[in-house]
Each structure stands twice: as structure tokens, then as C-alpha cells.
Phi, psi and omega in degrees: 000354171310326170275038213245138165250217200290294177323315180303284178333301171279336148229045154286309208283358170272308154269016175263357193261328160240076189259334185295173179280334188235086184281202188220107198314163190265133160188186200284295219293323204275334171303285165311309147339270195306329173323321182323294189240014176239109176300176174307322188275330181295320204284347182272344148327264176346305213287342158292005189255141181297130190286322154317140162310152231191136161282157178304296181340326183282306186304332203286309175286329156291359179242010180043086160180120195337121190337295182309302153279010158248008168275316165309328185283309186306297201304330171310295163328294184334289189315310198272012160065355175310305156262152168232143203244165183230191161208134196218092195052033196089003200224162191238134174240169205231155156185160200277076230284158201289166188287333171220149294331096209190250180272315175306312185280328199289323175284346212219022178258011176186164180278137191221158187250329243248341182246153167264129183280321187305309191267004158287329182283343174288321170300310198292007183279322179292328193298309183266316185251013197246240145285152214269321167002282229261298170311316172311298183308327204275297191283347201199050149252353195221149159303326168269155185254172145339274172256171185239169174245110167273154179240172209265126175298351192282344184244016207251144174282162183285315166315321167306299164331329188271338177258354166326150168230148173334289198260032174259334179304103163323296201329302208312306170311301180324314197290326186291321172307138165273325215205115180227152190252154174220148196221158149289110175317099196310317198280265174017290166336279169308327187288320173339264156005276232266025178086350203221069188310169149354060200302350165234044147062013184294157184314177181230022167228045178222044183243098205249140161245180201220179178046226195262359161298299196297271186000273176305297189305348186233353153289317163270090176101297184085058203249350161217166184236129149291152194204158178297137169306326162317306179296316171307317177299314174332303191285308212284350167280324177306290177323293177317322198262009195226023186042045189286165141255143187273092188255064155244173183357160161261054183239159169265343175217118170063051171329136167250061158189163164220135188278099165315062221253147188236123179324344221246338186230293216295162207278333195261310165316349185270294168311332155290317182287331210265335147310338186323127017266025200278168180254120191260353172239149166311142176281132153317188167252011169284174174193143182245141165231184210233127182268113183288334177269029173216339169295128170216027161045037144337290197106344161355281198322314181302320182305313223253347189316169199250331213223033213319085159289357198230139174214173171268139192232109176277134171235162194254136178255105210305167154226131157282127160199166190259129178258188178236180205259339193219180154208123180274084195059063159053023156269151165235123194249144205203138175263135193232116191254109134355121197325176162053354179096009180282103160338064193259156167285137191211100109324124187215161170274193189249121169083024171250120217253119209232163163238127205220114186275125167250202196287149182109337192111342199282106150319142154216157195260133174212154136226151199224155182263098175197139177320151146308129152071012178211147170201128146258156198260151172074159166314127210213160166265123169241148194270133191245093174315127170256166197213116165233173198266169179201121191265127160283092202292313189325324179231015164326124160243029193003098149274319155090045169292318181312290181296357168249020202211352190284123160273000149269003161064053163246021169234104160298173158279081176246161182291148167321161186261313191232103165326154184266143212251126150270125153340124177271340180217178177275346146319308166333297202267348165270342152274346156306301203280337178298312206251338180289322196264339192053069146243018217290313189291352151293269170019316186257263177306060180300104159016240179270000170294015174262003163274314192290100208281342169321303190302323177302284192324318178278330160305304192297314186284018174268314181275012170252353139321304204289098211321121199331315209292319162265353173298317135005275188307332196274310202294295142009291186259356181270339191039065191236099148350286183328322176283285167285003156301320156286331161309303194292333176301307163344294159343295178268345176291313227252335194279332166296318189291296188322310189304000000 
């Protein structure tokens, strides 16, 4: 590989990164990143690796060198959040994580000396919140997302509560988890880096990864500290009270992270305001709505939205009073007709209560209403501005920050009319995205991970899950004999059962 020069070298590795489904667009700033954060020789390394998990055994032989020294490089790779390693039956396996959530958030996930964070966070600022590329791809290139919006279980009524599903729950992933990391918030870090800290002062140690991600990131680098689940729950109690939204992985089983997020930093809650109405994450199944006869249009709500999905809405409310027609130095002088059909006369100021002697002697009590300097005669509507919140559900992630923040408890939870369809695992959700973006034969045909028939089998037994229409699309972008022939079986498998 010596004769490769520097520029060659990062950019195989800008294409070996986007063999992932979730690439990274090539620019002068994506350059500089990796310069940051792969010396040359890390990038010519990499750039050979296969995107399926990989055995040392494996590596050894695409880097023609001997285990003990790719067992060194790996390890190495590890320290650098660069790789994340597993133990897969006993046997230890290795693979690259895609940059988000992934490599890119993992450098800015602890104070680190070997790098300058100040000026890599200025890159990843121009890269993501600058230019738009790379966000546009992450978020809104594929139908299935990335990420999901959890909701904060702490506002759901108990009748709600009772239709919560497992994996909708954060509390639920926490429980679930063997292994959980807690970190630095990566944007928070970053935004920090670049002048424009936090606008709600929120915490940096509430960035949890789960499994073999914690495991590895906090065995390698001390790049997350495991922790208890009792703590997790803290932070996820911590988050709720600083009004965070709750962001991890989009699976339904075993995530491997969950995000605090604060509108003012995250890339994606960031990316809901600069985009709106596009989504840049799966929605809960929740939507809040809001009861005008409890609403007393504060703005709490409005305040705290994360994606200000929430504004005030005035409407005019009729009020009946009686005005007089005419007014004098600042009197409303009004006429009254009297028991028995007697004329009396009644002077008041506007909105003073007058006494008017009718014929006989008999008193009666009026009152009359009316402004300076204006009057009309007889009863009139007169108008009261009201002020209540009004939620754009259209671009809503039903989070319920709004609904933990209402002080007259006038904003519910209510369920979605059309449920949000989840992933069931991250194979689930890389071959959806896989086939959404049309790269699925990466995927498969991994460089030399096209050997590795475990990694074939979990793909293929995902897209014979899949609804004809994508099974349809994968076959399609796979050209696979192979493929369609389990397709067809299927096919006929499913017309017998019927018969």
C-alpha cells in the first residue's frame, strides 16, 4: 500500500464508509474529519474492512499479516472508538460503526488529550449544521429512520399506560439491557466547542449506550463508564425533568443507544425545525391533544416544545352587555322604561350600577356598560380575546415534554389514528434502508464478508419477513439466483398452507 498517497488513502476510506446504508457525502470538511480523526495508515487499514462483523482471523488475512499483529491494530482501532469488538460464541468479533450513531458521536463522547476536540467540533459544525448533505442523507434518505422518539412515560395516565407497548417504553430498553454505558452528550460537547452552549443549561452525562456498544466503548478508550440500571434510570429521570426527548436506535429489540436531546444541539431535533414538515425521526404513537376549556394559554408549552411544533392562537370570545347610545365627559346617559310604563332617567360612568325612581316610588337597580367616548344603543356582542396553544400534529414527534409542562394538566396523550410500524432488530432496520436507498447488494456482497454465511442467513431471513412489495425491491437490486428462489419458495410455501 505504499504507493497510495495521503488523499488516496482517505479516499478509499470515504468509500469504504459509504458501503454503509447510512453514508457520509465526500467534501473538503469530510476530509478533514477523518484526517482528525484516522492517521493514514489507521485510514488505509480500515478501508479494507469488510462492513459485516469480521473475525481477527479474518482481518489478518485482508491485511496479509499475521493475528498477533491484527489483533494489535484492532485493539488499537477499539482505543479509537474507531472499531467496536463483541464476543459472538465465544469467539470475539470486530466491526466498523457506521458515523452516526457511531464514530463521529463516540469522539466527542469523553474529554479526550490525543485529539483537538475544539477543532474537530468546528468541523463536524461546518459538516452538519452548515452544510446540509450529510444530514439531508442521515435523515431523509430512506423511509425507514434511524432513530425513533420515546415518550416520556411519566405523563401518560394510567388508562394509557395500560396500552404502552414494551418497546415503546425507554424504562423497558434500560431493563433489558445486559450492559449499559453512560457518556457524554456528543452534540451538547460539540455545540459547547463552537460558542453556542446549551440555551436550557441542559446535563452532558446523559448519553446512554446499551450491550455490546457500552461494553466495548467503556472497556476500550473509557469512552462510556458502565453503570446500573438504577442509574440509568436516574438519567432517564434526570432527562425528563430538563425536558430532553428520549431518541434511540429504531428496533424494537435491544437499541444500541438512547439520546437526551435538546432542541438548541441535536442534529436531529435540529433538523425537525430547519426542515419542517419533513421528520427527521420515527414518531411516537402518541399525539397531544389540547382541551380549550383548561388551556388558559400561558405558553409553557410553546416554550419547552423541542421542534416548536406549538404556538398561541387567538380567538375572540362573544360577551353580552348592555351599552347606551351616546356619552357625555366621559357618562353614558341611557333611558329606562319603568314598572307601570313611566319613563325614568339612569346616569352611570362605564360599567357603574345607577338607580332609577319609577312612577309610585318603586326603585330599580341597571346597569349599564360602556367605554369613554363610545356608545351604542341596546345589547350588543361585545368581544374578548382568548389565547390557547394549538400543536401542529403534522410535524408533532408526540414526546409529551408539552403535556409534563401544562400547569392546568390541559394537554393529554392521546394514541395515533395509524400506528408507527418499528423495526424489530438492527439487521430488520439495515435491510429496510438497505433496500429503501438501493444498496442492499452492499450489504451482501461485503468485500470479503460475502463469505460469511452467518451474516448471509440473517439477512436473507429478514427480507423473506418482508412484505412482497419489498421483498419484490431487494430481489430486484440483488440479482441473486439465490434469492429468488427462497422468494419463490416462500411463495408456494405460503399458497399451500392456504390450500
Amino acid at each position: 500500500m505504499g504507493h497510495l498517497t495521503t488523499r488516496d488513502a482517505y479516499k478509499n476510506l470515504e468509500e469504504r464508509i459509504n458501503w454503509f446504508t447510512q453514508g457520509a457525502p465526500p467534501s473538503e470538511t469530510l476530509y478533514k474529519i477523518l484526517q482528525v480523526l484516522y492517521t493514514e495508515k489507521e485510514a488505509k487499514w480500515v478501508a479494507l474492512l469488510p462492513v459485516r462483523p469480521f473475525t481477527l482471523k479474518r482481518a489478518a488475512r485482508i491485511w496479509g499479516t499475521t493475528e498477533a499483529k491484527a489483533e494489535k491494530l484492532l485493539d488499537h482501532l477499539c482505543d479509537k472508538a474507531l472499531l467496536v469488538d463483541s464476543d459472538y460464541h465465544g469467539e470475539r468479533q470486530f466491526v466498523m460503526p457506521p458515523p452516526m450513531a457511531g464514530f463521529i458521536e463516540f469522539a466527542l463522547m469523553r474529554t479526550r488529550g490525543d485529539i483537538d476536540q475544539k477543532y474537530l467540533s468546528e468541523l463536524y459544525y461546518q459538516y452538519m449544521n452548515v452544510e446540509e448533505d450529510f444530514v439531508k442523507d442521515l435523515f431523509y434518505a430512506t423511509e425507514t429512520k434511524l432513530g425513533r422518539v420515546f415518550v416520556q412515560e411519566p405523563v401518560l395516565t394510567n388508562d394509557k399506560m395500560n396500552h404502552i407497548l414494551d418497546y415503546e417504553r425507554a424504562t423497558h430498553m434500560v431493563k433489558e439491557a445486559r450492559y449499559i454505558g453512560l457518556g457524554t452528550c456528543y452534540c451538547r460537547h460539540k455545540m459547547y466547542h463552537n460558542g453556542h452552549p446549551c440555551e436550557i443549561d441542559a446535563p452532558w452525562d446523559v448519553c446512554l449506550t446499551f450491550d455490546n456498544v457500552a461494553r466495548s466503548l467503556a472497556e476500550h478508550g473509557g469512552y462510556a463508564r458502565l453503570i446500573s440500571k438504577e442509574e440509568a434510570m436516574d438519567a432517564l429521570e434526570r432527562s425528563y425533568a430538563s425536558n430532553l426527548v428520549q431518541i434511540g436506535e429504531n428496533v424494537r429489540e435491544h437499541p444500541a443507544f438512547i439520546c437526551n436531546c435538546c432542541g438548541c444541539c441535536c442534529e436531529a431535533l435540529q433538523a425537525a425545525r430547519r426542515f419542517s414538515p419533513m421528520q427527521p425521526v420515527a414518531t411516537t404513537n402518541y399525539i397531544p391533544e389540547v382541551s380549550l376549556e383548561k388551556c388558559v394559554g400561558c405558553g409553557k408549552c410553546a416554550k419547552v416544545c423541542p421542534i416548536l411544533a406549538i404556538s398561541l392562537k387567538e380567538e375572540m370570545e362573544e360577551e353580552q352587555t348592555r351599552e347606551t347610545d351616546r356619552q357625555e365627559a366621559g357618562r353614558s346617559e341611557g333611558m329606562i322604561r319603568a314598572a307601570g310604563g313611566t319613563e325614568g332617567m339612569v346616569q352611570a360612568g362605564g360599567g357603574t350600577e345607577g338607580m332609577v325612581q319609577a312612577a309610585g316610588g318603586t326603585e330599580s337597580m341597571v346597569r349599564v356598560t360602556g367605554e369613554s367616548g363610545t356608545g351604542t344603543q341596546g345589547i350588543s356582542g361585545a368581544r374578548k380575546v382568548k389565547k390557547h396553544a394549538r400543536i401542529d400534529t403534522e410535524i408533532c414527534l408526540g414526546c409529551g415534554v408539552c403535556a409534563r409542562n401544562c400547569p392546568t394538566k390541559a394537554i393529554d396523550l392521546k394514541r395515533r389514528p395509524i400506528q408507527v410500524i418499528t423495526p424489530v432488530n438492527s439487521t430488520h432496520r439495515f435491510v429496510l434502508q438497505a433496500i429503501e436507498k438501493g444498496t442492499l447488494q452492499n450489504l451482501i456482497f461485503d468485500n470479503q464478508a460475502f463469505a460469511n454465511h452467518r451474516a448471509m442467513a440473517a439477512v436473507f431471513g429478514t427480507i423473506l419477513k418482508l412484505p412482497p412489495v419489498k421483498q419484490a425491491l431487494a430481489s430486484k437490486q440483488f440479482k441473486s439466483v439465490y434469492l429468488d428462489r427462497l422468494l419463490s419458495m416462500q411463495k408456494k410455501a405460503g399458497k399451500a398452507g392456504k390450500g
